[in-house]
Every structure is written in C-alpha cells, then in structure tokens.
C-alpha positions as CSV (number, residue, x, y, z in Angstrom):
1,X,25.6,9.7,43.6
2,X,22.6,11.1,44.6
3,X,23.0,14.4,43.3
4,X,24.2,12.5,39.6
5,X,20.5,10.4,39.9
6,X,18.1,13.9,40.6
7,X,20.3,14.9,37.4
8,X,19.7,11.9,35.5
9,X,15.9,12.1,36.5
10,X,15.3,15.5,35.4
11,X,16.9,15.1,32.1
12,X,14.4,12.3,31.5
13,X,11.3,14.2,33.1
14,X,12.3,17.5,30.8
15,X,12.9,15.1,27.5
16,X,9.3,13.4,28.4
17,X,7.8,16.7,28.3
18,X,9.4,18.6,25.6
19,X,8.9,15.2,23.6
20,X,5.3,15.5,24.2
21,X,5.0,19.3,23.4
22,X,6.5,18.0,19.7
23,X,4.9,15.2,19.0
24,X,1.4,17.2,20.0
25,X,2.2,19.7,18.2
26,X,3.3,17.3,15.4
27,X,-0.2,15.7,15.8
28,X,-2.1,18.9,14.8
29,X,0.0,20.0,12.2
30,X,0.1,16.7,10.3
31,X,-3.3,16.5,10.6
32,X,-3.9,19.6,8.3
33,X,-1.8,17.9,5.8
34,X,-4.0,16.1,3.1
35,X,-1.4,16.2,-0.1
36,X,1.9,14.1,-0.8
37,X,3.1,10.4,0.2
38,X,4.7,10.9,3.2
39,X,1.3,11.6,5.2
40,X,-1.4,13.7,3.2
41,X,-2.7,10.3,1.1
42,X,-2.8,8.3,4.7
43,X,-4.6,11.5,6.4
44,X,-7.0,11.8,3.2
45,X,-7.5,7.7,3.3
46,X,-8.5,7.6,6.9
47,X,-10.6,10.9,6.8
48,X,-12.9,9.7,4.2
49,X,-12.8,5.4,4.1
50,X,-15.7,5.0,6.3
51,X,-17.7,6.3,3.0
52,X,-16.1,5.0,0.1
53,X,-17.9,2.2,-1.8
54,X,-14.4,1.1,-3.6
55,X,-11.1,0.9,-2.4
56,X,-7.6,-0.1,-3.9
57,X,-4.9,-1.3,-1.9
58,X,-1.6,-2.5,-2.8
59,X,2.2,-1.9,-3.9
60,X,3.4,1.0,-6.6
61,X,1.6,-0.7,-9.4
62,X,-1.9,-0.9,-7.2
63,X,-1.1,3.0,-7.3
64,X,-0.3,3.8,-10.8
65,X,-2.3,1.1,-12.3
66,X,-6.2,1.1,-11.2
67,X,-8.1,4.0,-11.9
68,X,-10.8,3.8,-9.4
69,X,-12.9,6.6,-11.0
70,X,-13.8,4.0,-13.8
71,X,-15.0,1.7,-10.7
72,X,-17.2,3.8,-8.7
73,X,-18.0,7.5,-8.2
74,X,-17.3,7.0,-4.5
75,X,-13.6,4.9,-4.7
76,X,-10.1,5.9,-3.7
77,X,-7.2,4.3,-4.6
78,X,-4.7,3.5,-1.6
79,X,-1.9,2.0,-3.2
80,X,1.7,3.3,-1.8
81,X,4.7,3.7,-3.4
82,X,7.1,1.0,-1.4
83,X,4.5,-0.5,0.5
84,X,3.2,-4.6,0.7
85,X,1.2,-6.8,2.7
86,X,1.6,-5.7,5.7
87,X,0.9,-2.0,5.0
88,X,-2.1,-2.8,2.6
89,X,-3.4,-5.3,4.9
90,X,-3.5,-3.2,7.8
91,X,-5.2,-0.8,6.3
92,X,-8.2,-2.7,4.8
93,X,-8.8,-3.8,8.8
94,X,-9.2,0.1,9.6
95,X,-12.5,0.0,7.3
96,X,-15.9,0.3,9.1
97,X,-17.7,-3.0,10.1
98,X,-21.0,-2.3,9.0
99,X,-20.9,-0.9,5.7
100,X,-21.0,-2.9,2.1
101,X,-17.7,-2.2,0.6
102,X,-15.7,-3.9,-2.5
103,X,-11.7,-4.4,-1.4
104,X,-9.6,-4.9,-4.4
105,X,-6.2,-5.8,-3.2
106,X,-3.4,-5.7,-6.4
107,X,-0.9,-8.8,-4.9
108,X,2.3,-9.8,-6.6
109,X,3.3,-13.0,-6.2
110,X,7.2,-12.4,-5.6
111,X,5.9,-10.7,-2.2
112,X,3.9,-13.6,-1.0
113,X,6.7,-16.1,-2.0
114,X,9.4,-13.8,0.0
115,X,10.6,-16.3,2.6
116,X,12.4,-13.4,3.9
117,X,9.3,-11.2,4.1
118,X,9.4,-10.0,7.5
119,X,6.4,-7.1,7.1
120,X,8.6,-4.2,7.0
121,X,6.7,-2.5,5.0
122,X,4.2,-1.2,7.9
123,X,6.7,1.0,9.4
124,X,5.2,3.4,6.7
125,X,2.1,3.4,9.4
126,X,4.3,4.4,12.1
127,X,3.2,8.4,12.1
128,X,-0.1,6.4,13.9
129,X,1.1,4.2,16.2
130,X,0.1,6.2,18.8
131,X,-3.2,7.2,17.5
132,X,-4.8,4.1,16.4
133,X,-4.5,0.8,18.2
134,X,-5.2,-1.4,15.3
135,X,-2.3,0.1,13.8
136,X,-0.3,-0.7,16.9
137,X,-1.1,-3.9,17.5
138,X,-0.1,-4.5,14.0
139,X,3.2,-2.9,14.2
140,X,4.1,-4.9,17.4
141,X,2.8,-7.9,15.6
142,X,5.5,-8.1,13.2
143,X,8.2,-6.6,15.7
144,X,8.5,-3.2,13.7
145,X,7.9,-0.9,16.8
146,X,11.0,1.1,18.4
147,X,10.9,0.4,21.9
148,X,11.7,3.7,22.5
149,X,8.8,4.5,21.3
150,X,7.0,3.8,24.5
151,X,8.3,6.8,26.4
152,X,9.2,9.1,23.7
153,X,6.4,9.6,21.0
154,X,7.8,12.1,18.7
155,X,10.0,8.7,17.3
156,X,6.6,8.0,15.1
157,X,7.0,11.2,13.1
158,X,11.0,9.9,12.1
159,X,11.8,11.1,8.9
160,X,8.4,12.3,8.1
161,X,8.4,16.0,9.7
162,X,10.3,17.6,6.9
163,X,7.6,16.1,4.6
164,X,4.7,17.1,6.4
165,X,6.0,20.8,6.8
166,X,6.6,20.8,2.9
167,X,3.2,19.4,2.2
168,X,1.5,21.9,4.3
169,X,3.1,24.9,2.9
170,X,3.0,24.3,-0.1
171,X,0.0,21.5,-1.2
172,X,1.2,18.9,-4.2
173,X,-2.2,18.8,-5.4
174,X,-5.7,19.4,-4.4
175,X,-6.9,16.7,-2.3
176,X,-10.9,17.7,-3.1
177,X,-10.5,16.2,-6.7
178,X,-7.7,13.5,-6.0
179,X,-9.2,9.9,-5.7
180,X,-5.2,8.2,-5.6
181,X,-4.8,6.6,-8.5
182,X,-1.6,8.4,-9.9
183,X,-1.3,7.6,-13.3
184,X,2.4,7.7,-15.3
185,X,3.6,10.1,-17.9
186,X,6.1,8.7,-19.5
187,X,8.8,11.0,-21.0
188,X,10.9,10.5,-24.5
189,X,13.8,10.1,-21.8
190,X,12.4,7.2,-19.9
191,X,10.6,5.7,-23.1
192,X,14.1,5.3,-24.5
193,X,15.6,4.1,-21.1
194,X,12.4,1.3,-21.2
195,X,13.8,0.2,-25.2
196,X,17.6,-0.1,-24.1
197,X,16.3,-2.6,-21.0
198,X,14.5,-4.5,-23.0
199,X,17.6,-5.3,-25.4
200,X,19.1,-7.3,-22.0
201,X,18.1,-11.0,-21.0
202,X,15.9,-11.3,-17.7
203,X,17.9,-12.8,-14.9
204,X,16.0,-16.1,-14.1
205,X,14.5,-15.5,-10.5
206,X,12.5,-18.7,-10.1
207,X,13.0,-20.5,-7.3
208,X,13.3,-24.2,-6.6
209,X,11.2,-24.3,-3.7
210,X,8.2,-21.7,-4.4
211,X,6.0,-21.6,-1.0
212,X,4.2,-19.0,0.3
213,X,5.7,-17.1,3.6
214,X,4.1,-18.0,6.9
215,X,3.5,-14.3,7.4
216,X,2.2,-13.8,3.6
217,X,-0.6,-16.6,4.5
218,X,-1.3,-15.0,7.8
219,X,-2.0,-11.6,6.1
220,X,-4.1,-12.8,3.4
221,X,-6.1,-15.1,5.2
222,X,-6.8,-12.2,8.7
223,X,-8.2,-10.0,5.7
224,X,-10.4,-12.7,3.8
225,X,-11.6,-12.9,7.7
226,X,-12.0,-9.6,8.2
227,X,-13.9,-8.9,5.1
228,X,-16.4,-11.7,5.5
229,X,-17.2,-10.7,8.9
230,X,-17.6,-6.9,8.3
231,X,-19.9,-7.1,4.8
232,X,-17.1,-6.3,2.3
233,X,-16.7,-8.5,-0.8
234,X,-13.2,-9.0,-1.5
235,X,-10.9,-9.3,-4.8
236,X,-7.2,-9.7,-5.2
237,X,-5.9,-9.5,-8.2
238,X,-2.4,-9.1,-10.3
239,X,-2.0,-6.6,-12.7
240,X,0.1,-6.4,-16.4
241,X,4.0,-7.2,-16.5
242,X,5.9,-6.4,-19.5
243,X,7.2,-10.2,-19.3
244,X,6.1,-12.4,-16.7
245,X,8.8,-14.4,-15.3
246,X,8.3,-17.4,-13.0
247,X,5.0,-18.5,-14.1
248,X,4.8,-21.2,-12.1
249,X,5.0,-18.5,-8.8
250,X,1.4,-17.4,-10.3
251,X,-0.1,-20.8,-10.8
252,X,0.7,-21.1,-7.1
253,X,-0.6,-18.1,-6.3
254,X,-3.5,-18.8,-7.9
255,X,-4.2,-22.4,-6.8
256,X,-3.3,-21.3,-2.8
257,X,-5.9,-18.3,-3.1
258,X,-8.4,-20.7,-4.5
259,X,-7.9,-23.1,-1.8
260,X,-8.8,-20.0,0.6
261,X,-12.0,-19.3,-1.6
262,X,-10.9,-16.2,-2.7
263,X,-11.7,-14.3,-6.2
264,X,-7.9,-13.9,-7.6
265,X,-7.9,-12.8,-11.0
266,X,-3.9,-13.0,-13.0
267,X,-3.7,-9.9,-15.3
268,X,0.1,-10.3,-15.6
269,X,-0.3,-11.3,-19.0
270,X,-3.0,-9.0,-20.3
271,X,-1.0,-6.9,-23.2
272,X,1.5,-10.3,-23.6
273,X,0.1,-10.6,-27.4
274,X,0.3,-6.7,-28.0
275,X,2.7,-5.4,-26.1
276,X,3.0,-2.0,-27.3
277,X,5.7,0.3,-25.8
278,X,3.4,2.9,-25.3
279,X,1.5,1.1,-22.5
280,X,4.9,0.9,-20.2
281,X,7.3,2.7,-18.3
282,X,8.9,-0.1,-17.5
283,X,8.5,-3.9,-17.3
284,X,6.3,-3.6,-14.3
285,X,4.6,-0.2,-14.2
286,X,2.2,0.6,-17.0
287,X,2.0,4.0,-18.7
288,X,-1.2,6.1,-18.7
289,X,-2.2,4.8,-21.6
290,X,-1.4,1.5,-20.4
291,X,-3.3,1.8,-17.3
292,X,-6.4,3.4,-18.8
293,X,-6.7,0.0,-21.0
294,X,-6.4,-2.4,-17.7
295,X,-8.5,-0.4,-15.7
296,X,-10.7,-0.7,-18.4
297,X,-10.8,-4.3,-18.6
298,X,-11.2,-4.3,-14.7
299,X,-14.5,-1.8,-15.2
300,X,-16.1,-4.8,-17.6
301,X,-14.6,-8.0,-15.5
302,X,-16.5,-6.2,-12.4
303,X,-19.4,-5.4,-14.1
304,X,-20.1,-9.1,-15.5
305,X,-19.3,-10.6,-12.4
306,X,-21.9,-8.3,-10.5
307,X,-19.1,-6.9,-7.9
308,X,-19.3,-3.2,-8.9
C-alpha cells in the first residue's frame, strides 16, 4: 500500500513539473505570436490597448463590420469570430483606468435575450487564466474554469497550441499595419449561395416572453460601471441585418439600455430601403462594400454627436 501511494505521489509530482515546463514554455512561445484568431489578435489587443483612443468589441459582425481606421488613427477593432458578452465584456474591463477612451460595443439583441446564455463564450480567454486575474475572476464567475486547471496549467492552452505554432511559423498577416477590422470579400460562389437563401421564408424566432438574461443585464450594466468610473465614454450599438426579424426584441433592447442611460444606437435596418446584394454575404454579415457604407455612417453619427 505504501509502496502503490510513493508511486501515486511521484506520478503526480513528475506531471506537476513537466506540466509546468509546457505551459512555461507555452507562455513564451505564444507570446511571440501577434497574427491569427486563436491568440495573435488577443496578444496584439492586450500589447497595445492601454494606447488606443477607439476600440471595437463584439461578435463576428463587430469584426467584419466596423472599420476603426475611419474612427480614429489610434483604434483597433477587437471583435472575435464566436465570441459574446462575456468575452467582449471582459475584455473592455482590462482597459487602463486613467485614460479617455471611446468603447463601442456591437450587441445583438438575440444574445441578450438568450435565457439560456450561460457566458460560454469566455472560455476563448482561457490561454490567460493564469496570467491575468481579471480574466480569472471572470472565468470562475460564470463557472467556465476546469478545475483541473488549478494544478495543471498547460489545460489553458487546450486546443490552441497547434494554432499558436502555425501562427508563429508562418505569420497570417502583418500585425504592424493590422488594426482588426477584417473586412469580407465575397466571391461569385458565396454571392450566389446568399441569392438561393434568400428565395426561402425566415423561420419566425420571436418569442413570447422577450426578457433580457440575468447574466446579459449583469454584463452590460458591470461595463456601463466600469466605463464611468475609469473615464471612457461608452456606445453600444447594432449593426445592418439583411432582414430584421423580431423587431420587437430591438425595441426592448433599446428601451432596457435607455433605462440604464446608455447611448444605443439600432443600425439593423440601415440598407432596409436599398438593400443591394452587393453590400452582404449573407443576411447578417455585410460585404466590404457593405461595411465601408456603415462604417461610414458611424464616422458622421460620431462626429455630430461629439464622441470621436
């Protein structure tokens, strides 16, 4: 018995060390990494936010739909593939406390009306946990850690090394002229994928009930808190849909956000009277040409209203 517990104990005093060698090791090499979603855009975010005057957060069409260059000279657009209020508003907490900054935050009302939104969407933070303890504290927040993660720490690079060894090879772009905004090209192929969707009905998704998420509320109001303690002026905002369906989810949106004193501004049906296949890839994400038009509109709605 005793000899099978000294066996037991060694196994878990050489796995602590050789975990540490690889996730140290990890560490330094994702750290060189400043290319790609899986890490380089986070590493990029975090190495240069304490200096940026505009930032973008939010979902795939945060990403592909706001070019910050039109904005500020000095912006960077955060948005992530995949990612929601959880991830976003995370993020925005990890911006310095004494500098003037404008947050946009691109919010789509089917998130915040998810009653099955459980905040998910911050595992894609997870490469960090160990490095930041906002970051943490988030992640145990919501219940997304491992608890295995407490002894071995390599767990935070899951599914992320291949990624990170890809991206430091072999670069997808060059991070010294890449502000995040990743506009789309769309291709004849997709362009006539887009025009045989549109020949089918929308499925009604409208709910009965439409209330916002306890968690949903709790995120948006921790970073209306955070950004009028720590001098940053704060917009949310929802960008173009093809065909905006449950209006009355926006309305709601809007009139909860209000309530909050919040500057919301509902761009879901900004190309409704011409809709122009050109400006989409799909019914939710814009083309290039599509996005250069809304970000456009963003560039003079900012300007009027003194924000930028």
């Amino acid at each position: 018995m005793k000899k099978a517990l000294k066996l037991v104990v060694l196994i878990l005093v050489l796995s602590f060390i050789v975990d540490k060698v690889v996730y140290y090791s990890l560490n330094k090499l994702s750290d060189k990494v400043l290319s790609g979603q899986a890490i380089g855009k986070l590493n990029q975010y975090l190495f240069q936010k304490d200096d940026l005057n505009v930032i973008a957060y939010g979902t795939s069409r945060a990403n592909h739909h706001i070019d910050v260059s039109l904005l500020d000279t000095s912006s960077f657009n955060m948005g992530m593939d995949g990612s929601s209020l959880a991830y976003s508003s995370t993020l925005i907490k990890l911006l310095p406390k004494n500098k003037k900054q404008t947050v946009i935050w691109h919010i789509d009302p089917k998130k915040v009306f998810d009653s099955n939104y459980d905040g998910e969407d911050i595992k894609g933070l997870v490469s960090k946990y160990h490095r930041n303890d906002i970051i943490q504290s988030e992640i145990n927040k919501v219940k997304q850690n491992n608890p295995l993660q407490l002894f071995y720490w390599s767990i935070d690079y899951n599914g992320k090394a291949f990624g990170i060894l890809k991206n430091l090879i072999r670069p997808n772009y060059d991070f010294k002229t890449y502000n995040g905004y990743d506009p789309i090209n769309v291709s004849q192929t997709q362009k006539e994928i887009f025009e045989s969707t549109l020949e089918k009905k929308d499925a009604v998704e409208c709910p009965e009930d439409i209330n916002a998420s306890f968690l949903a509320k709790e995120y948006i109001k921790s970073v209306k808190l955070f950004c009028e303690q720590n001098n940053k002026t704060l917009v949310m905002l929802t960008s173009p849909t093809y065909n905006p369906i449950c209006k009355e989810q926006y309305l709601k949106l809007e009139q909860m956000l209000k309530k909050l004193n919040i500057n919301y501004y509902n761009y879901s049906e900004f190309f409704i009277s011409n809709n122009s296949l050109n400006y989409w890839k799909d019914k939710t994400h814009l083309s290039t040409k599509g996005a250069s038009l809304f970000s456009e509109a963003l560039k003079t709605l900012f300007t009027e209203k003194g924000i930028i």
